[in-house]
C-alpha positions as CSV (number, residue, x, y, z in Angstrom):
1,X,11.4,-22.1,-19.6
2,X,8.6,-21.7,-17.4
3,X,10.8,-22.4,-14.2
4,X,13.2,-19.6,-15.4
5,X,10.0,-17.2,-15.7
6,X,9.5,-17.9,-12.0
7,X,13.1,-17.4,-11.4
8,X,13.3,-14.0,-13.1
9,X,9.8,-12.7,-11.1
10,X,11.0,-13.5,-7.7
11,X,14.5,-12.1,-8.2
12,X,13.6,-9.1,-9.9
13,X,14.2,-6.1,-7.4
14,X,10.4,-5.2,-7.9
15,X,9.0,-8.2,-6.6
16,X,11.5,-7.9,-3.6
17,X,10.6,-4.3,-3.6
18,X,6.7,-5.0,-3.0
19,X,7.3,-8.0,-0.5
20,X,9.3,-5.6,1.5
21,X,6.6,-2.6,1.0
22,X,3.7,-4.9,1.9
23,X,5.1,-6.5,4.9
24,X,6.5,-3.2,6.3
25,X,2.6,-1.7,5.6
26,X,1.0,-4.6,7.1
27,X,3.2,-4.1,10.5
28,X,2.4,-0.7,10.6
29,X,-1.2,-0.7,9.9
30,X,-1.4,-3.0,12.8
31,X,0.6,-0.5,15.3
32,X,-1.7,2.1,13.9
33,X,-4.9,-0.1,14.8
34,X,-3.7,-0.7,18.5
35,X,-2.1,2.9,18.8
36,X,-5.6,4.3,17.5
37,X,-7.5,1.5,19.3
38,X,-9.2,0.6,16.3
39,X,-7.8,-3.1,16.0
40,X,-10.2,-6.3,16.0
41,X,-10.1,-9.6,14.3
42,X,-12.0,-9.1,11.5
43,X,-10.0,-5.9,10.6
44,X,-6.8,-7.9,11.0
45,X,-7.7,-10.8,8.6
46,X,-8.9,-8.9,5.9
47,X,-6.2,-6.7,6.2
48,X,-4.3,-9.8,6.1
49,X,-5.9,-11.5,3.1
50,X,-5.5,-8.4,1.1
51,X,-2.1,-7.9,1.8
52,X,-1.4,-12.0,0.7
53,X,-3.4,-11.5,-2.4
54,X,-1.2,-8.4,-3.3
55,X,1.9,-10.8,-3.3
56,X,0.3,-14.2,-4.8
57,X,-1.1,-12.7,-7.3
58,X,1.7,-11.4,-9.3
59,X,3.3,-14.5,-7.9
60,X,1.7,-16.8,-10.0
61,X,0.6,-14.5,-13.1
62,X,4.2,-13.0,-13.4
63,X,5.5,-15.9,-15.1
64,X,2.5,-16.5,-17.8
65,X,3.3,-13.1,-18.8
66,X,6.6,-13.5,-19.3
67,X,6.3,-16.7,-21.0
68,X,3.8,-14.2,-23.8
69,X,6.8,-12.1,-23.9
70,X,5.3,-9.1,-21.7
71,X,7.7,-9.3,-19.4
72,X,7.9,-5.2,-19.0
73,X,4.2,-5.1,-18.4
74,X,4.6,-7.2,-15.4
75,X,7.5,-5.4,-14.2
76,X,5.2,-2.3,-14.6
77,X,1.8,-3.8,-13.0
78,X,4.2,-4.8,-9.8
79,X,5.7,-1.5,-10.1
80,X,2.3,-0.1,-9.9
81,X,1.0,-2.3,-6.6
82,X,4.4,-1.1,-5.0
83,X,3.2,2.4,-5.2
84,X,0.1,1.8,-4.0
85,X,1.7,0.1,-1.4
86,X,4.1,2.8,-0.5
87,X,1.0,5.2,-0.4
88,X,-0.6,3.1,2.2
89,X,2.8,2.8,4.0
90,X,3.1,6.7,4.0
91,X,-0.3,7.4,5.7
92,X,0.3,4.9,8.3
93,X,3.5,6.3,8.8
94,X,2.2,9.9,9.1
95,X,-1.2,8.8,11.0
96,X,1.4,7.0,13.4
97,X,3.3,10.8,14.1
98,X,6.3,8.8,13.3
99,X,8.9,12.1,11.7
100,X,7.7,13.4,8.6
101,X,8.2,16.8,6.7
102,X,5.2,19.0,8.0
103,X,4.7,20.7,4.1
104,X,5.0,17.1,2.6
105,X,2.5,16.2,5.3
106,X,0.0,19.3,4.1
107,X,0.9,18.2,0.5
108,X,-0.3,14.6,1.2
109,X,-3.8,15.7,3.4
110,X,-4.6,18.0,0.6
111,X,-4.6,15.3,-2.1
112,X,-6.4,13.1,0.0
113,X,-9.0,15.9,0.3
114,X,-8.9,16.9,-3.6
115,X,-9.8,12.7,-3.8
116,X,-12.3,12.3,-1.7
117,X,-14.4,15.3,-3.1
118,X,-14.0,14.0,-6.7
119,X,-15.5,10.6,-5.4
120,X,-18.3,12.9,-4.1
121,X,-17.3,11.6,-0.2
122,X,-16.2,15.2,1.4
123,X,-17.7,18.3,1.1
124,X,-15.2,21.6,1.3
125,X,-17.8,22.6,4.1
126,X,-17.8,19.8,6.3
127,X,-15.3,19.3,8.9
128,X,-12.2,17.0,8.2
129,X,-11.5,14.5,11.3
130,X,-7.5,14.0,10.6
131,X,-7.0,11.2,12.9
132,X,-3.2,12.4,12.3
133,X,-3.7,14.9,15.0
134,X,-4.9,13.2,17.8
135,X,-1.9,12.6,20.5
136,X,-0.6,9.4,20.3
């Protein structure tokens, strides 16, 4: 029973889903740390430990929570670190100046204004440094 728990969490397409999301975000947070020559070792392995932790974790609670018949709600916390995921993706992407949509682009910088004033870490009159428009 528990073997098939393990089964169903590694072949569900969210699991694949997230695997594929973190690898892809690790690869490009790294090009962004070279591109932006902001790369060192320590930066590398706990971006690396994080990234791990996002996959082994659900990797090993997935099938207790299947087992208690909660199946959904770990199909819905994956689903969740695959968004978060995909948000990380998106800024390295754009920080990168890989193609992107310039009014998704404004869409995207002005949430990530609107969040960092409600953690009380901007001010709307101090300067934003968007390390998106520096020339790669």
């Amino acid at each position: 029973m528990y073997i098939n728990s393990i089964d169903k969490g590694f072949g569900s397409t969210m699991f694949q889903l997230l695997i594929g999301t973190v690898v892809l975000d690790f690869l490009l947070g790294t090009a962004r740390g070279i591109t932006l020559k902001k790369i060192n070792s320590t930066i590398s392995i706990d971006g690396l430990a994080k990234h791990a932790m996002i996959v082994i974790v659900p990797m090993f609670l997935y099938p207790y929570i299947d087992l208690m018949g909660y199946g959904y709600f770990g199909d819905a916390i994956i689903g969740f670190l695959v968004l978060s995921q995909g948000q990380s993706l998106l800024e390295n992407w754009i920080a990168l100046g890989l193609p992107f949509k310039p009014e998704w682009r404004q869409f995207f910088d002005e949430k990530k204004i609107e969040q960092k004033e409600r953690r009380g870490t901007i001010h709307t009159d101090d300067p934003v440094s968007d390390e998106n428009e520096k020339k790669l």
